[in-house]
N, C-alpha and C positions, 0 to 999 in steps of 0.2 A: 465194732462200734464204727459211726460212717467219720468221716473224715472231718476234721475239724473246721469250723467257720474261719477262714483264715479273715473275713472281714474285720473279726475282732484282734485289738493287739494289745495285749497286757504287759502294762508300763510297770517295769520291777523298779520300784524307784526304793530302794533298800540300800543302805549302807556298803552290802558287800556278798561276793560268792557265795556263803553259805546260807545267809537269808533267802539270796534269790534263788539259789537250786531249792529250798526248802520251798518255795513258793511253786517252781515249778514241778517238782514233786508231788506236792497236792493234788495239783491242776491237771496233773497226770496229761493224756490221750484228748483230754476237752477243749486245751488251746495249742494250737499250732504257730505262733507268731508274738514274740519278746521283743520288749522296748527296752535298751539298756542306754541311761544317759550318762551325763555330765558327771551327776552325785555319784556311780559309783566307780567313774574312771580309776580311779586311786585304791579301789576295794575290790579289784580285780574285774573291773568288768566287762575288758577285751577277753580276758579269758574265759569268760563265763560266758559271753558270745560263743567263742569258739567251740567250747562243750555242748551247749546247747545247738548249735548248726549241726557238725560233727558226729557225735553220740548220738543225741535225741531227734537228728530231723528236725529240727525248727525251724522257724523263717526268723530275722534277725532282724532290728531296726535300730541301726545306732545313733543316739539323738543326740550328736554334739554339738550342731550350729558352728560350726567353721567359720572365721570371719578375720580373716587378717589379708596384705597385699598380694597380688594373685598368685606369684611364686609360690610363696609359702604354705597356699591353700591349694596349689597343685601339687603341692609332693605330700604334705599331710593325706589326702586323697589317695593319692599313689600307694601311699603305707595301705592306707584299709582297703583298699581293689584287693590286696593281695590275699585276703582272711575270708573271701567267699561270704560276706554279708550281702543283705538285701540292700537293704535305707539305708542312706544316710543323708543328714540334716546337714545342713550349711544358709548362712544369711540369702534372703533373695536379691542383695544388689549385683547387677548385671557382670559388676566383674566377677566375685565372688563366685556366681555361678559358672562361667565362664572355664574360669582358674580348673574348680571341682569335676568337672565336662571332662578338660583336659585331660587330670590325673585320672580318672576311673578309665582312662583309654577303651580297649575293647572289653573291659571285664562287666559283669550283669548289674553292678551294683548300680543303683536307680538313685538319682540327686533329687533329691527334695526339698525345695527352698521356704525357708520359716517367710513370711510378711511381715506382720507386726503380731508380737507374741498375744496370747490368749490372755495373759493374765492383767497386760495391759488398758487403760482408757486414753479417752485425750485430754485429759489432766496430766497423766503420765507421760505421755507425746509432748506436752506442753513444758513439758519439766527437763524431756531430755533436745529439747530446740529442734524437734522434726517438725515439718512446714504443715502452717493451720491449712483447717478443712477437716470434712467428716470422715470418722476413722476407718470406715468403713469403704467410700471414697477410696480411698490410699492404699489399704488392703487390696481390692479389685485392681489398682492399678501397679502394684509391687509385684503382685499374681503371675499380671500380663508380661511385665518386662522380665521378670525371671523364667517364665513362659518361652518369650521372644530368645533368649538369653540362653536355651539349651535344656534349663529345668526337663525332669523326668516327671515332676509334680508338686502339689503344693502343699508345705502343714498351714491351714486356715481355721478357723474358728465354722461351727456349726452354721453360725449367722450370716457367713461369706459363703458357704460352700454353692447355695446354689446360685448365688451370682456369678462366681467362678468358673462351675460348669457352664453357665450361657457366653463365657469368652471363646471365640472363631479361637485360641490358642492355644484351650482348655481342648480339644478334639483329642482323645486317644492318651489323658496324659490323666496322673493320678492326684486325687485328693485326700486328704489323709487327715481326719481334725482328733486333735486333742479337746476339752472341755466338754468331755462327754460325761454324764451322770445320769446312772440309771434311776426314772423317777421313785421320788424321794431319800436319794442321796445328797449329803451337806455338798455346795458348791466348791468349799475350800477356797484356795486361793486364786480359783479361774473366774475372771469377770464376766464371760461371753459362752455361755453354757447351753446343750442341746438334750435330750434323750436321744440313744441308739437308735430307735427307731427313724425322729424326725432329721437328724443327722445323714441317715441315708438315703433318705428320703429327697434329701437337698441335694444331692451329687456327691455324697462321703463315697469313695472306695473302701476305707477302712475306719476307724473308728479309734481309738487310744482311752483305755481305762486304765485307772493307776488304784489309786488311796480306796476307790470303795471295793476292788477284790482284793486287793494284800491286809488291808487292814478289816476285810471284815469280819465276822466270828466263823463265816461257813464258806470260805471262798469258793468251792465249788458251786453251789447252790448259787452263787449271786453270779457267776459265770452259765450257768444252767438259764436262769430269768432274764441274763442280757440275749445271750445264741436264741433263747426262746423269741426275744421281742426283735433278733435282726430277722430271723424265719417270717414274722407279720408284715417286715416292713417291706 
């Protein structure tokens, strides 16, 4: 079998270890590259990183969003340099990134700073008192200064990626969008949605699928029609 599309990365957003191996099991040799976040910290899912790096050759993308004063986000850091992951997520303001830069010292792991979450509008900006202006605006320029700031790359929305790419800071550094939905998939809870295709099409490096291959009735098959539609694009 040729090597897996590692542009795709399949978000095990599951409660815990054995759902998410059972996912990855399925999924067998098809994907090469796991999103392990927030929701299943507590359900084991540093160690389910581990197993899957480790055991199965994976590539690993840990999506905590890091966000505390920069000490603290430098030894947090420090901890996971030492567990051979890929990604990992932390806030894009300039210290934060910064902080993250530090702790990963000489190890591979690549800093990836969120902008403003996907699932967000500027309704929701407006609610949590981030400065008016278009959101999109703000995105591009959270981009740049976490860019400026040491960032390895960006997680941005479909709709940002290719403005992203046209940043002089964006050269050489990766982009990474969640809100991707293979056409005719429910949106769910993400406001700023793409297809695989158009997603790479914009400057995506990689791509992040969740809910429509874990939840869906043939998760193979709906992994089979995305690899298929990054191949066109």
């Amino acid at each position: 079998m040729p090597h897996a599309d590692d542009r795709l990365i399949v978000a095990l957003d599951v409660p815990n270890v054995i759902e998410g191996m059972n996912i990855a099991e399925t999924l067998g040799d098809a994907v090469s590259f796991y999103k392990i976040g927030l929701g299943m910290l507590t359900g084991g899912g540093l160690a389910l990183a581990n197993e899957l790096k480790k055991e199965h050759g994976k590539r690993i993308f840990l999506d905590m969003k890091f966000f505390d004063i920069g000490a603290t986000v430098e030894r947090a850091v420090a901890g996971i340099a030492q567990y051979d992951l890929d990604f990992l997520t932390v806030h894009g303001d300039p210290h934060v990134v910064r902080a993250a830069v530090a702790g990963r010292a000489d190890s591979d792991l690549k800093i990836l700073a969120v902008t403003i979450l996907t699932s967000l509008d500027r309704a929701d900006l407006d609610a949590c008192l981030i400065r008016s202006g278009d959101l999109q605006t703000l995105v591009i320029e959270r981009a740049r200064r976490a860019l400026e700031a040491g960032a390895d790359g960006v997680i941005a929305s479909p709709q940002e990626a290719a403005l992203i790419r046209a940043l002089p800071q964006a050269a050489g550094k990766l982009i990474v969008t969640p809100g991707v939905r293979p056409a005719g998939a429910a949106p769910g809870d993400q406001k700023r949605v793409a297809t695989p295709a158009a997603a790479i099409a914009d400057g995506a490096d990689h791509i992040v699928v969740g809910r429509p291959i874990v939840q869906s009735a043939n998760p193979r098959e709906t992994v089979a029609a995305i690899l298929a539609e990054l191949a066109s694009a």
